[in-house]
N, C-alpha and C positions, 0 to 999 in steps of 0.2 A: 486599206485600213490596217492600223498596227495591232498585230497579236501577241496579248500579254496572258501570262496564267493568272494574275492580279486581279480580284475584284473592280469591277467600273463603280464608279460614282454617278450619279443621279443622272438619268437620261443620257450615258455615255455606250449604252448598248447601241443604240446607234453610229456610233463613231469608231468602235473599236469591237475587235473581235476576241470573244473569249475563248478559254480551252476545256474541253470538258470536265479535266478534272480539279477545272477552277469551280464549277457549281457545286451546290450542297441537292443532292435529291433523296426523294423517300429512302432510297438506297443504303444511305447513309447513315442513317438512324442505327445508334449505339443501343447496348443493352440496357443503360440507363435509359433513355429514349422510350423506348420499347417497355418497359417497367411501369413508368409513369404514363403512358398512353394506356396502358390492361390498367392501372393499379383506377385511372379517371372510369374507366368502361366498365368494369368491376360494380364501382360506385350508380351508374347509372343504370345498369340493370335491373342490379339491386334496389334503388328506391326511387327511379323516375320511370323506368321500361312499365312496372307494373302498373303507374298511375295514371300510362299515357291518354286513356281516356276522360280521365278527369281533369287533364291539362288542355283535354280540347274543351271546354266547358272555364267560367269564368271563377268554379269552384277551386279551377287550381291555383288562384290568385292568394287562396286560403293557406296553400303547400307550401305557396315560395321562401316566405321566411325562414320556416323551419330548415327547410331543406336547403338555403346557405348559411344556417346555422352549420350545419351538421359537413360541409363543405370548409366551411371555415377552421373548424376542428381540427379537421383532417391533412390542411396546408395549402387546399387547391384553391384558395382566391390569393393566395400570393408569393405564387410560380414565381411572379417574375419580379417581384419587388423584392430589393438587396437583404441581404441576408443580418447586417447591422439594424434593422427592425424590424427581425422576425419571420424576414421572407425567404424563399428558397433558392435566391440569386442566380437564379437560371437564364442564361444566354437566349437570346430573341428567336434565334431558329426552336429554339425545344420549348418556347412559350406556345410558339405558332401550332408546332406540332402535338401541342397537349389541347390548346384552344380548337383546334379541330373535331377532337374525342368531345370537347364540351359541349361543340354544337350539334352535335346528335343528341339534345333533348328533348323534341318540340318544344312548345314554348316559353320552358320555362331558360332556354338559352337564351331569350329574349334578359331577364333578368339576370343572369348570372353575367351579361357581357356587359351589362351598364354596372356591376357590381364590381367587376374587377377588371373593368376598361377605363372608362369616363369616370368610376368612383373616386379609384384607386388614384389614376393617372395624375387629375386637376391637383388632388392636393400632393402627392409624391414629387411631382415635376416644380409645383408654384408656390406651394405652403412655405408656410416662415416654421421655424421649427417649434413654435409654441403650438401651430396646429395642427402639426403632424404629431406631436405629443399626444393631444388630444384627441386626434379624429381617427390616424392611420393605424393603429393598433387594430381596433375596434372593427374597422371598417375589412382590415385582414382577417378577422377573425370574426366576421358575419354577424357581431354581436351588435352594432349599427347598419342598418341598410340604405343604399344611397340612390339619388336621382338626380339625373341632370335636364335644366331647364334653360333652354334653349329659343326655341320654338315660339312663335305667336300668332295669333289669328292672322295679323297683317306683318310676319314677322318671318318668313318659310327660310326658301333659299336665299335670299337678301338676310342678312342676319342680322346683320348691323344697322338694319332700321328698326328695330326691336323697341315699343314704346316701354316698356319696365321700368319703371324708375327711382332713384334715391335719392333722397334728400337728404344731407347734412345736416343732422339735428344745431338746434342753439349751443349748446353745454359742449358741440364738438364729439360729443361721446357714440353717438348711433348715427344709423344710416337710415332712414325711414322711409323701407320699401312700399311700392303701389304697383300693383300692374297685374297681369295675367297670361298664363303659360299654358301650352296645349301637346297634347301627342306626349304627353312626360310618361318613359318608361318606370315601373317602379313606385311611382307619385303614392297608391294605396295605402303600400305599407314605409315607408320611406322615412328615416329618421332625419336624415340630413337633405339639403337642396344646392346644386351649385347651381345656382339664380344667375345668369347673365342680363345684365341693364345697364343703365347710362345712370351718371352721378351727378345731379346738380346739370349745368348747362353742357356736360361733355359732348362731343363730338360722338364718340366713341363711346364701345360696350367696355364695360368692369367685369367684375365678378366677385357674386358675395356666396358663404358658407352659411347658409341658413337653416336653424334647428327646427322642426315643426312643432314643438313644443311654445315655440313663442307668437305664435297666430296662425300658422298655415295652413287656407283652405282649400279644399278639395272638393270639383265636380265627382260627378258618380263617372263610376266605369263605362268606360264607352263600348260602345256596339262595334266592332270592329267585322272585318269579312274573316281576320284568321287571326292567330295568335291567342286564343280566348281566355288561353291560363295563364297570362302575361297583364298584366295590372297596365292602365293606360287610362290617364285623367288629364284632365287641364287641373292647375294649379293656381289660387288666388292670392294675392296680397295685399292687404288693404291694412295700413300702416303699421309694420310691421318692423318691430325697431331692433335692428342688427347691430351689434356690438362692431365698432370700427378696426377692431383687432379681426373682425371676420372675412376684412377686404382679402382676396385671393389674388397674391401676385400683387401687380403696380396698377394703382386707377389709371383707365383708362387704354388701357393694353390688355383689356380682356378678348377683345376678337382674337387675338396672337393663340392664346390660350385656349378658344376655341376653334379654331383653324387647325391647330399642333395635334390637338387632340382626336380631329376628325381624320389624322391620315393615317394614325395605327386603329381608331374603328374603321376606315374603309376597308382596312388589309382585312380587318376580322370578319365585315360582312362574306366577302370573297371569299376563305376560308369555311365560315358557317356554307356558303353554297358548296361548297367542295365537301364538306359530313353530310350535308341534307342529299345531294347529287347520287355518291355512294350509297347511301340509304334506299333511296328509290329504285334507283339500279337495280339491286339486291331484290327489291318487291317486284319488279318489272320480268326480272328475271327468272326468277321462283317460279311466279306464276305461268309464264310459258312454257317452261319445262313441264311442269303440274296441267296446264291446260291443254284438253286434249279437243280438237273436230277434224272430223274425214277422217278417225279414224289415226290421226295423229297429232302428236305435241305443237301446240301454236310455234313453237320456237323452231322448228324444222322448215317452216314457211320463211322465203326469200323476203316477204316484205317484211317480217318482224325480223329479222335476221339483223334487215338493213338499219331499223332502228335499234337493236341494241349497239350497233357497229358506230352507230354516230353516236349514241350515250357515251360509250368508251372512249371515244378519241375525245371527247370535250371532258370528260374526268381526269382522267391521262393531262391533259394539256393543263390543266387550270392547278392537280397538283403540281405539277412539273414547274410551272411558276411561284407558285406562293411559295415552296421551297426552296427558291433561287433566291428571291427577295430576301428570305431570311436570311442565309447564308451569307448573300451579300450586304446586309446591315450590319450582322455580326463582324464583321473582318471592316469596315469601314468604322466600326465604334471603334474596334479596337486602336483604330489607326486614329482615329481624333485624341482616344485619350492618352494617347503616348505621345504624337505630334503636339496637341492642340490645348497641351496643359489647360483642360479642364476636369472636372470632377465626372464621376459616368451618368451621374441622373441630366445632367445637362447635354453630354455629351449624347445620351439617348437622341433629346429633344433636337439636336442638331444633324440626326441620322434618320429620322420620322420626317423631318421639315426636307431632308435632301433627298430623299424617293417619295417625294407626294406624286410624281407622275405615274411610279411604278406603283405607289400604292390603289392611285383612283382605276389604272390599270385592271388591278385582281379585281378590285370590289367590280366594275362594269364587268367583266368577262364572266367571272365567278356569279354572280347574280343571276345573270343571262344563262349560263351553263345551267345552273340549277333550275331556271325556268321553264327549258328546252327538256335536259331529263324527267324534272317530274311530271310534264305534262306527255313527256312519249311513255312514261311510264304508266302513267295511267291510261292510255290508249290502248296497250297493252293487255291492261283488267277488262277494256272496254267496258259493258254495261254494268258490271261488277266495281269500277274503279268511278263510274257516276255515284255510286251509290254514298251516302252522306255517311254511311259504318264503316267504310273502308279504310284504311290507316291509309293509304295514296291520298283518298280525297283530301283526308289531316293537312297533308305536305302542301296538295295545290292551293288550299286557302292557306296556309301559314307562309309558304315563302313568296307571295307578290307584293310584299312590304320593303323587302329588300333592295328591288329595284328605283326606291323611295327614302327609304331609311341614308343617314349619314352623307346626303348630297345627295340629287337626284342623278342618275344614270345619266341624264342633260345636261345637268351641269358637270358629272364628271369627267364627261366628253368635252368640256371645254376646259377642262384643269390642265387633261393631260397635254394637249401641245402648245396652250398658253406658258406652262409652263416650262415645255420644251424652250422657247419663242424666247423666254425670259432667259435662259443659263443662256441660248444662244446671244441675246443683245449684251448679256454681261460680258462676253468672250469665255465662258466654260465650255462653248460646245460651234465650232467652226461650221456653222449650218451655213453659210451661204458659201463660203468656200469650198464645200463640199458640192456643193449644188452647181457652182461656176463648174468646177472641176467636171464633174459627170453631164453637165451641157457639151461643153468640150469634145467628151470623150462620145459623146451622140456625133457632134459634128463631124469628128474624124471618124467614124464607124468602125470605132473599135469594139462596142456590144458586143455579141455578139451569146447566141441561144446558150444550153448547155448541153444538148440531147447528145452530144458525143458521149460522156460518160458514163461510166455502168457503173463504177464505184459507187455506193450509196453513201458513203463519206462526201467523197469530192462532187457530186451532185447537189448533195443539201448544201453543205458549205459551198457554192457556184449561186444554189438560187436565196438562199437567205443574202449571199452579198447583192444578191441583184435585187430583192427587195426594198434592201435599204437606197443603193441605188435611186430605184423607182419611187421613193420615198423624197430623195432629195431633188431630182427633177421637178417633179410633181411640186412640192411643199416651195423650193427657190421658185417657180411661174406665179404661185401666190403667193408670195411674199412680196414680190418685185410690181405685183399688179395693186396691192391693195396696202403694201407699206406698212405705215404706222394703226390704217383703218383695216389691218386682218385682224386686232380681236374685237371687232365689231362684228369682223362678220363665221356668225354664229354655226352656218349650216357646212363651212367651208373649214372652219375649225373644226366640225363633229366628224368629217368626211378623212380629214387629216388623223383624228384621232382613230379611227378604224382602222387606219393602215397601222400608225405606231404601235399600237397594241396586239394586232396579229404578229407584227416585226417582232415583238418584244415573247411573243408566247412560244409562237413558231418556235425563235432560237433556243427558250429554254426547251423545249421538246426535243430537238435536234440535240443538245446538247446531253441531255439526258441518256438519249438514245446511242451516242455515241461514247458514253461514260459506262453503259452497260454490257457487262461481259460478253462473250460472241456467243457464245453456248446460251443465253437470257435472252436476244437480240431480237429474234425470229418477230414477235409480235410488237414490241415497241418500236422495230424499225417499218411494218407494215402501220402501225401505227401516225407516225411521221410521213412517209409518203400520201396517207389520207389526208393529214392536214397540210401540205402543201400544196393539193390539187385543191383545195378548201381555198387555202391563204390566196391562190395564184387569183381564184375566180371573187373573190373579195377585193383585194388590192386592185385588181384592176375595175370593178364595179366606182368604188371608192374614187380611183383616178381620174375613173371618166366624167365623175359631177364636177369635180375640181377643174380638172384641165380646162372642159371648156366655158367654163366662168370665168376664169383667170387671164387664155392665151386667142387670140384671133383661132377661126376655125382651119385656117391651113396649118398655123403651128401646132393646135391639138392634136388635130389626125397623125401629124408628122412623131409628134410625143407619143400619141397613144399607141399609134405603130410601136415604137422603140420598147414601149413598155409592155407590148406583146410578148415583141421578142426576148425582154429580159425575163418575162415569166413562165416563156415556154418551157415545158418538162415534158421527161420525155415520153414516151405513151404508155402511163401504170393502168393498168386492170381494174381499175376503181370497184367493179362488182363483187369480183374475187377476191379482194385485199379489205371488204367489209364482210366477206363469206369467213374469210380467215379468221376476222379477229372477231368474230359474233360468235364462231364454232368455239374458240379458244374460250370463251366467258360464258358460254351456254355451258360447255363440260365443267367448268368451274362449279356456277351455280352460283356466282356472286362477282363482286368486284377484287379480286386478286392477280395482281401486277407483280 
């Protein structure tokens, strides 16, 4: 595979190999960066830290307005919207990187990511400019509050069955909504509605701007298991006449709209688990140092050791990705709007739409990561962390919505290598050739382990090519068995996607780690060795549903042998390199990298 220091394009991590100091990582972060990440924290000490228990209560649904009021004042709901109206034009890595700080709020991030996510985004990216006149000012400056409506009873993850609908008044002038909306963040207090429905006989979902001012009804607050200070209603319409100047974008190309929108909130659910993850850590950790039995600190015991050693390598790894991504959007927009003579608010839209796979990526790992820490985390508290007063407890009913939220985990597990599936039928990504090729290279036994090296450079860069490798073996036996009917099959695409996503993490890790000065190294390269010995015993879990669904039982054995051999490493101290990095973050006394 060719090695360029260049940015990859969309699902090209696979095919090509990058250089470390081609990636963006925490590292990296300027002192503007770093400004605006204290200046968000600052803020949120200050008037959400104190309130955090009234935001686990539905009383905090009373706070939220106020408090993007007072957000909107200040600049932070529009980081990233251009600076020609009023925004702080800030590049997609330093959105990410501020969006991070946001979501350390419980649950009032629930609100502030539909405010200056899906608010923001629908009309910036699809408005005519009569409505960005009118709406986006307001909407940056938290003086309108917004909500998007999506969601129906009979309406989930199929989106575009969504019964909603508009009529075409007589006179041509309105659109005369009916229908009903559910799970709507925001809905409570809500000035505005991006309403997705069908117009008239369409095939296909629109999108309309609708005021609540002009009928918009509201079920009561629902009973949720977490989120409580997060506003959450179904939405009714019952003829409810929209001005035809309020169509959003082109009738009938509302799914595009809705689709576009869901790949920079999946990056942000991912992110939010990466603040929530950190957070827990931090509580997980405190408390074992603080917790004393036999005589000594919980955190001095091997088994708790072992658990903060695995919190740390899935924190570590999940930042080490969202960071990449960003950097690598930034350097690709850049290159659309020089190349691609278009304007940048489009060219964004063509840079969100080209890493959907890396985006559904973070949100699945990121999600998962957060679920795994704050539940070790409060194993930690033990019967202190059951307790319903605990700030742990807060985290474990608030984030199990996320593996739910903006596509379900299921479904983003079939995004990612449908999509892969798709560059490759286009010719942007030579998957079956690569696959011929390392069949090949099985038959003439040229594999071969990597345990000869001791360099930790040329070891990692040995089994990350082998992964991929083992990625393409593996992925050409089912493609070749199941042809045009593999995105039918559903359990065979999830299994595929497990591996690209470890491929896709792993590397940033590795890359990270080898970006890191040598005097820094000590822990983030014990770091990476864990998650290799991770990745190896995953990839190959993953390989063996696939293999033998796909290839006769002699040729599986034969593959899964081979993919032994490519994943064999050589014999790390797996004990000791979690005693390392658990010691290194117990003296901490928090999550610092």
């Amino acid at each position: 595979m060719e090695t360029k220091s260049t940015t990859v394009k969309g699902g090209e991590f696979l095919i090509r190999s990058s250089l470390p100091e081609s990636v963006f990582t925490p590292e990296d972060y300027t002192e503007e960066h770093k400004m605006l990440r204290d200046a968000i924290r600052d803020f949120i000490n200050k008037e959400i830290e104190p309130l955090k228990e009234t935001f686990d209560s539905k009383e905090g649904t009373k706070l939220a307005p106020e408090i993007l009021e007072k957000l909107g004042e200040l600049g932070f709901l529009a980081i990233s919207a251009p600076e020609s109206i009023g925004g702080m034009g800030c590049d997609i890595k330093t959105n990410l990187a501020a969006s991070e700080v946001m979501s350390d709020s419980f649950s009032f991030s629930q609100t502030l990511g539909v405010q200056r996510g899906l608010g923001v985004n629908t009309i910036l990216f699809y408005g005519s400019n009569e409505q960005k006149t009118k709406y986006l000012d307001k909407i940056l400056t938290g003086k309108l509050k917004c909500s998007y409506c999506l969601t129906e009873p009979g309406a989930g993850s199929d989106a575009n069955s969504g019964k909603t609908k508009a009529t075409l008044s007589e006179d041509g002038k309105h659109y005369i909504l009916n229908g009903q909306k559910m799970w709507i963040t925001n809905a409570g207090f809500a000035d505005i509605f991006s309403v997705f429905c069908k117009i008239d006989d369409d095939e296909n979902l629109s999108c309309l701007i609708v005021e609540k001012e002009w009928g918009v009804q509201l079920g009561a607050e629902e009973n949720k298991l977490g989120i409580h200070g997060s506003s959450t209603r179904q939405v009714f319409f019952e003829n409810v006449k929209v001005p035809v100047e309020n169509l959003l974008g082109e009738r009938d190309k509302g799914f595009k709209i809705a689709m576009n929108a869901l790949n920079m909130g999946r990056l942000m659910i991912g992110i939010a688990g990466s603040a929530i993850s950190k957070r827990a850590f931090n509580l997980g950790v405190q408390y074992a140092n603080q917790r004393v039995q036999f005589k000594k600190p919980i955190a001095s015991f091997g088994a708790i050791q072992e658990k903060i050693a695995k919190m740390a390598v899935g924190i570590y790894t999940l930042e080490s990705g969202w960071n990449r991504l960003g950097g690598d959007m930034d350097v690709l927009l850049e290159e659309f709007k020089s190349n691609g003579g278009v304007d940048a608010l489009k060219a964004k839209q063509q840079v969100a739409q080209e890493f959907a796979a890396e985006c559904s990526i973070i949100k699945v790992f990121g999600s998962e990561v957060e679920q795994f820490v704050v539940d070790e985390a409060l194993q930690i508290h033990g019967g202190m962390g059951f307790s319903g007063e605990s700030e742990i407890s807060m985290h474990y009913r608030n984030i199990r919505g996320n593996r739910i939220y903006e596509g379900t985990n299921e479904i983003n597990r079939l995004v990612i290598p449908s999509t892969i599936l798709k560059y490759a039928m286009k010719g942007k990504l030579p998957l079956m050739q690569l696959s011929m090729e390392t069949f090949q290279e099985v038959q003439a036994g040229n594999l071969e382990p990597i345990t000869t090296h001791t360099n930790f450079q040329e070891t990692a860069s040995s089994f990350l090519e082998h992964c991929k490798k083992a990625f393409f073996l593996i992925s050409g036996q089912a493609i070749q068995k199941f042809q045009q009917e593999i995105q039918e099959q559903q359990q065979v695409l999830s299994k595929l996607s497990d591996i690209i996503s470890q491929i896709y993490m792993l590397e940033s890790v590795i890359l990270r780690t080898l970006k890191t000065k040598e005097e820094h190294r000590d822990i983030p390269e014990a770091i990476s060795k864990l998650l290799m010995n991770e990745s190896a015993d995953r990839i190959k879990i993953a390989a063996k549903e696939v293999t033998f669904t796909s290839v006769e039982t002699d040729m599986a054995a034969m593959t899964l042998k081979t993919i032994g051999k490519l994943l064999q490493l050589p014999g790390y101290d797996v004990i000791s390199l979690r005693r390392k990095v658990a010691t290194y973050f117990i003296k901490e006394n928090q999550y610092n990298i």
